[in-house]
C-alpha positions as CSV (number, residue, x, y, z in Angstrom):
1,X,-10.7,3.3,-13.6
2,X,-7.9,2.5,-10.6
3,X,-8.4,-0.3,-8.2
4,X,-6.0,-0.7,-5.5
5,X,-6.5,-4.5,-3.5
6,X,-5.4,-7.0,-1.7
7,X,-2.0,-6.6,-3.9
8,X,-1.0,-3.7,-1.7
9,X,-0.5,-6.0,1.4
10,X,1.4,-8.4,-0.6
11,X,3.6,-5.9,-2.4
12,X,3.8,-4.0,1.5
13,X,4.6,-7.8,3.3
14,X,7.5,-8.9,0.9
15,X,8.8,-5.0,1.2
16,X,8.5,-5.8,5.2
17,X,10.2,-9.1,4.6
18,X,13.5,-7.3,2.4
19,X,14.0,-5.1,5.0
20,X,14.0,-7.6,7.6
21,X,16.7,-9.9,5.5
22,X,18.9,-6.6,4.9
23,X,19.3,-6.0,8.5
24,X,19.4,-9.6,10.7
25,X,22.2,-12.1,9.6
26,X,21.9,-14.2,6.7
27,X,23.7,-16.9,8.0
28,X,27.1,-18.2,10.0
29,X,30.3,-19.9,9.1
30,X,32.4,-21.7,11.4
31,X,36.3,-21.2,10.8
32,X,38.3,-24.3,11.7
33,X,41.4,-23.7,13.2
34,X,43.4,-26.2,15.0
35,X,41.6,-27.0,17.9
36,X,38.9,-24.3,18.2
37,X,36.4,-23.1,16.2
38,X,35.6,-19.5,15.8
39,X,31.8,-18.9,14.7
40,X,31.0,-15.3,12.9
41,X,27.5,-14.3,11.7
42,X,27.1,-13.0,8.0
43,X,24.8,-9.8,8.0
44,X,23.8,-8.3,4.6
45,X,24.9,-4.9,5.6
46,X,28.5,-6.5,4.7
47,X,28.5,-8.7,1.6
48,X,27.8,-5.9,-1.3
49,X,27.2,-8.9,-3.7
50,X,23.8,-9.5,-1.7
51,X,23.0,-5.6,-0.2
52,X,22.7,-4.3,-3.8
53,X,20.4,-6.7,-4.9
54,X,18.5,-6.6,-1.3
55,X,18.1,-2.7,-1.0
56,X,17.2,-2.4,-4.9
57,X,14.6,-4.8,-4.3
58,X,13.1,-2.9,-1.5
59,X,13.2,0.4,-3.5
60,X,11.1,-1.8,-6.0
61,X,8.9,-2.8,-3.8
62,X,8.6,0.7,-2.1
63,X,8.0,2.2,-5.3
64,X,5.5,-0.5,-6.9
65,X,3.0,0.1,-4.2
66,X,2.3,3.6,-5.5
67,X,1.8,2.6,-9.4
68,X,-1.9,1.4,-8.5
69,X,-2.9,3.3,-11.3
70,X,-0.8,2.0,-14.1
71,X,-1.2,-1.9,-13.6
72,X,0.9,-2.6,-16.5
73,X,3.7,-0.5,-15.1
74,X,3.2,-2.2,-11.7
75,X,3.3,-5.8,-12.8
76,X,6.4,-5.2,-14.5
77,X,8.5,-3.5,-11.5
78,X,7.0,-6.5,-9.5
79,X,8.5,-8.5,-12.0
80,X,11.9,-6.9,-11.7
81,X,12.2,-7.0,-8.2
82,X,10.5,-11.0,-8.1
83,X,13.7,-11.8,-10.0
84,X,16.1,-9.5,-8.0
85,X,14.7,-11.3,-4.2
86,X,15.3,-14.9,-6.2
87,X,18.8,-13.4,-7.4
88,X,19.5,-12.6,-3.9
89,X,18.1,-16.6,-3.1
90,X,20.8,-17.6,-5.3
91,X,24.0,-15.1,-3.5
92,X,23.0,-16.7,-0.3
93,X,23.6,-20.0,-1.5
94,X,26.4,-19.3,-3.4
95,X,28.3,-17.8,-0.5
96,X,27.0,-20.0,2.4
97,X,27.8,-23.2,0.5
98,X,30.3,-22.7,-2.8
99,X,32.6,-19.5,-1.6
100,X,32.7,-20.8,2.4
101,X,33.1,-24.4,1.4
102,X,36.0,-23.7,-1.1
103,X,37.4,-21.2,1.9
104,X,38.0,-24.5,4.5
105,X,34.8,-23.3,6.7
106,X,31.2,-24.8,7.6
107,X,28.7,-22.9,7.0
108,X,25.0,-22.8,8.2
109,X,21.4,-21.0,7.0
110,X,20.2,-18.8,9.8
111,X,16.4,-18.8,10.6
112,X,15.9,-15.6,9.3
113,X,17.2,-17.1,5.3
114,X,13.0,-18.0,5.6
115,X,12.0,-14.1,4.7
116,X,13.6,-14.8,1.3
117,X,11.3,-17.5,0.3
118,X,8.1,-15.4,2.5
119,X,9.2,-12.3,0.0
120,X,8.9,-14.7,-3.4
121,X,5.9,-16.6,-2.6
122,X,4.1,-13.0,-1.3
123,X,5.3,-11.1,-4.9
124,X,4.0,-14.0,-6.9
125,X,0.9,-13.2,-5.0
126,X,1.2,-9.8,-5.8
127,X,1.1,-10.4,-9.5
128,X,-1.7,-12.7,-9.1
129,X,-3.6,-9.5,-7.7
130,X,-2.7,-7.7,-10.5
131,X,-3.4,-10.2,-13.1
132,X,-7.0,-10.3,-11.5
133,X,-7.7,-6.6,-11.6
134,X,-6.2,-6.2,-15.3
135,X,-9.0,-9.2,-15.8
136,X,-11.8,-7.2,-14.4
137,X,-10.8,-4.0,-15.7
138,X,-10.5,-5.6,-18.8
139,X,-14.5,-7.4,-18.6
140,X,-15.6,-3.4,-17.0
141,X,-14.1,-2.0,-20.9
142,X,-16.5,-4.6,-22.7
143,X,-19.2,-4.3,-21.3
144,X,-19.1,0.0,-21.9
């Protein structure tokens, strides 16, 4: 028996929300030269360190909404790509605050750093789907 749910929209949402990160800046560091200050925006597209992890986890994501039928399979690929989006958490912070503060420049979250935390909190819902129809699937095998 398949059941495809409300995990879908989840698993479709956080894909919605990588793609969104990959292509709007991430953040922006102001260099401090003498008198003025130069401000550049960090997109995605440039920092390989935090595309890799970014467009892997959207190819996860692409790919674990059509593995409705093997909700083992699917959990696990949601898994992967959980732990790649808070790996990519981790790069942003690493370059906005260790790698830009050790370089002499301030640097600054951009509004858009929200989708990473939207994209975690809608694949843990994900797996709570999942979890749920593996539990009725599971209660549907006893009673046969």
């Amino acid at each position: 028996m398949q059941i495809q749910r409300i995990q879908t929209v989840y698993i479709f949402l956080a894909m919605v929300a990588m793609m969104i990160f990959v292509i709007v800046p991430y953040g922006e560091v102001d260099y401090l030269s003498g008198q003025t200050a130069v401000t550049e925006k960090l997109y995605t597209m440039y920092e390989y360190g935090l595309l890799i992890p970014a467009a892997a986890t959207v190819i996860l994501l692409i790919v674990d909404i059509f593995l409705f039928r093997n909700l083992s399979l699917q959990r696990r690929v949601l898994t992967i790509s959980l732990l790649l989006t808070l790996c990519c958490i981790a790069v942003v912070c690493f370059i906005l605050f260790k790698q830009a503060g050790a370089e002499g420049m301030d640097a600054h979250f951009a509004v858009w750093d929200i989708l990473l935390p939207v994209a975690v909190i809608l694949e843990i819902l994900g797996l709570g789907g999942i979890a749920k129809d593996i539990k009725l699937l599971n209660s549907y095998n006893r009673l046969r």
